[in-house]
C-alpha positions, 0 to 999 in steps of 0.5 A, spaced: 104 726 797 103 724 805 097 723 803 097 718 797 103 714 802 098 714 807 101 719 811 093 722 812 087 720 811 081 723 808 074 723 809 067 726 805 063 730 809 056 734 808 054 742 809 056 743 816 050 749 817 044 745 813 046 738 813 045 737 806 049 734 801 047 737 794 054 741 792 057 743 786 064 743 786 068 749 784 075 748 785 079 741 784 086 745 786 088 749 792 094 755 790 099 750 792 097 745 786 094 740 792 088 737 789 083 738 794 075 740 792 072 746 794 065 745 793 058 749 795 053 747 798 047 749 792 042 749 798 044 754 803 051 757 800 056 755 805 063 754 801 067 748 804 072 742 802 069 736 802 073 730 801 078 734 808 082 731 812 079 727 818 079 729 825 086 724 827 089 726 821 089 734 823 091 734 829 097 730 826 098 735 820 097 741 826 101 737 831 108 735 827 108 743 824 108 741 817 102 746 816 107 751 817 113 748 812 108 748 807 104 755 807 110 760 811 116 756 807 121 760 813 124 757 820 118 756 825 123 760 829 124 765 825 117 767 823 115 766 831 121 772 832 119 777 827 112 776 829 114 777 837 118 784 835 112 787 831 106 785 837 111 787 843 112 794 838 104 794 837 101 802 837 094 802 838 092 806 832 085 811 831 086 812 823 080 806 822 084 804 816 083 799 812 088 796 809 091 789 812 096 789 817 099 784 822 095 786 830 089 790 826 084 786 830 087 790 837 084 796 834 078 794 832 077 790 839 080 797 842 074 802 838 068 796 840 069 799 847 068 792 850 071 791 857 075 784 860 080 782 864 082 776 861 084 774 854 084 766 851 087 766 844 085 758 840 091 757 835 094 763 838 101 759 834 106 762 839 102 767 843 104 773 839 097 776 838 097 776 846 103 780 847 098 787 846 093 784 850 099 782 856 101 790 856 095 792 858 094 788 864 090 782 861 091 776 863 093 771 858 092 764 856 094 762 848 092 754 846 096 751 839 097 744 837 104 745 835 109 743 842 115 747 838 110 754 838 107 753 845 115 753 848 118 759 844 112 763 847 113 761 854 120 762 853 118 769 852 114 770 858 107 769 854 102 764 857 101 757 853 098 750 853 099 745 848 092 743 846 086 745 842 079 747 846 078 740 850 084 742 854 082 750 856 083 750 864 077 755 865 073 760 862 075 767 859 072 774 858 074 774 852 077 768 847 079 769 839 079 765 834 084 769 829 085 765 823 083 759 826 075 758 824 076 756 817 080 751 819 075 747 825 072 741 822 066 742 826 064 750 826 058 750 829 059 743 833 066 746 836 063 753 837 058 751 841 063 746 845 067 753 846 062 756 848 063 754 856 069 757 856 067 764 854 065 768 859 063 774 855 065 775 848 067 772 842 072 775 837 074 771 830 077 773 824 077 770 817 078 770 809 072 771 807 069 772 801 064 779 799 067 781 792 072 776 791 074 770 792 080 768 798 087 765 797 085 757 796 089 753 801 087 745 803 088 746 810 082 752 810 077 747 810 071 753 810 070 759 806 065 764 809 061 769 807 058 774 812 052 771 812 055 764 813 059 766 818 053 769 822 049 763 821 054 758 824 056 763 830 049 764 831 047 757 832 052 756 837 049 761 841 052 767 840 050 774 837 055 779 833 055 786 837 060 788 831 064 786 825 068 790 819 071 787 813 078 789 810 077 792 803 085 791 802 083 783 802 076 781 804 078 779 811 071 779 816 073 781 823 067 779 828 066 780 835 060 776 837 057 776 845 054 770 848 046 770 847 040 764 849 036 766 843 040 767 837 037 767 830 040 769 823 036 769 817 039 770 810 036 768 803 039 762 800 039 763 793 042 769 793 048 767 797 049 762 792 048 766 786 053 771 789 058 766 791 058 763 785 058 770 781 065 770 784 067 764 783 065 766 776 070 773 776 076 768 779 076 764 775 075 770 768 081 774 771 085 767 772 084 765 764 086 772 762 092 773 767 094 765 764 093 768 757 097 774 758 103 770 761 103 766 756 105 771 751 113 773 750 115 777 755 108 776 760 111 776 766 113 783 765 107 785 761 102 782 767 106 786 774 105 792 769 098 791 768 097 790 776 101 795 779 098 800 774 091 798 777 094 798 784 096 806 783 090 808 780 086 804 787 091 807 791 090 814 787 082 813 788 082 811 795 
């Protein structure tokens, strides 16, 4: 609706790793019913939205907080407070599990064995992704674009600024990305442009796509694969030194270091046969998960085929 008022503004962009403009388009609506085309680049396999929102357009989107309306649903103040009580709860925890949970990103970083003293999260919301961080003795810094966000975190004692990567005040041995690559319109061009600020290590978390296909959502405007990902760190200087992926949702989690002679080769062609192998399969289980809700009773029937494949997973794992 704010688009068609004129509210945002939206703009047709090429393949940010090769440049190419030969894509097919996979998805014409996000989970949301937003129209927005999920496209991928038949060159190089890079998952992306093209037409997006431009540069002015976001940081109003980012900026006003309609972002959090849309997506979180709840009071901004609410998910901020619930979010605050689990971080300053936090217990670093050794199972190397791999089911998703809120902070999981700590332990990973705890089990690479890094060192760092000081921590600078980009998109850090509220800063509540720092407070682990500020008990260990770190110093902090958290940068968003949302004024309300950045005030409940200084309430609380978390380091914060308003902005986005232009604004960072000084290098830091450690700046994360949680969520927030995905949303970048220049990947490569704004990682490079961080790169400054990075003293040391690079960690970043993202949906990705290994064997199903993440949650569609307008304001991702990419979709990475492992070697997508790689391919646009390592053209903006960086190296992986560590990574896992999430079985529970497919969530990548990277942590890069700074190099001057960094290069990541994949094979194009099966990158897109596998991205589009799982489209495919997305699709397939949506078609039949339709078919089956349009049945009398389908809703139900549908919960119990899924929670029965839920119990025998569980039972497997």
């Amino acid at each position: 609706m704010a688009i068609k008022e004129g509210k945002y503004k939206l703009e047709e962009v090429s393949c940010n790793l090769c440049g190419s403009n030969k894509r097919k388009v996979l998805f014409k609506n996000d989970r949301y019913g937003i129209n927005q085309d999920t496209v991928i680049c038949m060159e190089c396999g890079l998952v992306y939205s093209s037409p997006r929102l431009t540069t002015d357009s976001t940081i109003k989107f980012y900026s006003s907080d309609e972002y959090r309306h849309i997506y979180e649903g709840e009071s901004t103040e609410k998910i901020f407070f619930n979010r605050y009580r689990n971080a300053i709860n936090y217990k670093y925890d050794t199972s190397n599990s791999q089911q998703y949970k809120e902070l999981i990103f700590v332990d990973f970083l705890n089990k690479s064995g890094i060192t760092f003293n000081s921590v600078c999260e980009v998109g850090a919301g509220g800063g509540t992704n720092l407070i682990p961080f500020k008990r260990m003795g770190k110093e902090v810094m958290g940068i968003d674009y949302s004024e309300k966000l950045v005030s409940l975190g200084n309430k609380e004692g978390i380091n914060m600024m308003q902005g986005s990567i232009a604004d960072m005040d000084k290098p830091y041995d450690l700046v994360n990305l949680i969520h927030v690559l995905e949303h970048f319109l220049d990947p490569v061009g704004q990682i490079k442009q961080l790169s400054k600020n990075v003293n040391r290590y690079l960690f970043i978390e993202v949906p990705g796509i290994i064997n199903k296909f993440p949650s569609l959502q307008n304001a991702h405007l990419y979709y990475f694969s492992i070697n997508t990902l790689f391919s646009c760190i390592y053209r903006a200087g960086f190296k992986a030194i560590d990574y896992k992926v999430i079985d529970s949702n497919n969530y990548i989690m990277a942590l890069f270091k700074k190099s001057s002679n960094s290069v990541y080769y994949y094979n194009f062609p099966d990158e897109i046969c596998h991205a589009l192998g799982i489209v495919r399969k997305f699709k397939g289980k949506n078609f039949i998960k339709n078919i089956i809700r349009g049945l009398p009773f389908g809703d139900k029937l549908f919960n119990n085929i899924k929670s029965f494949f839920k119990k025998s997973k569980a039972r497997n794992s």
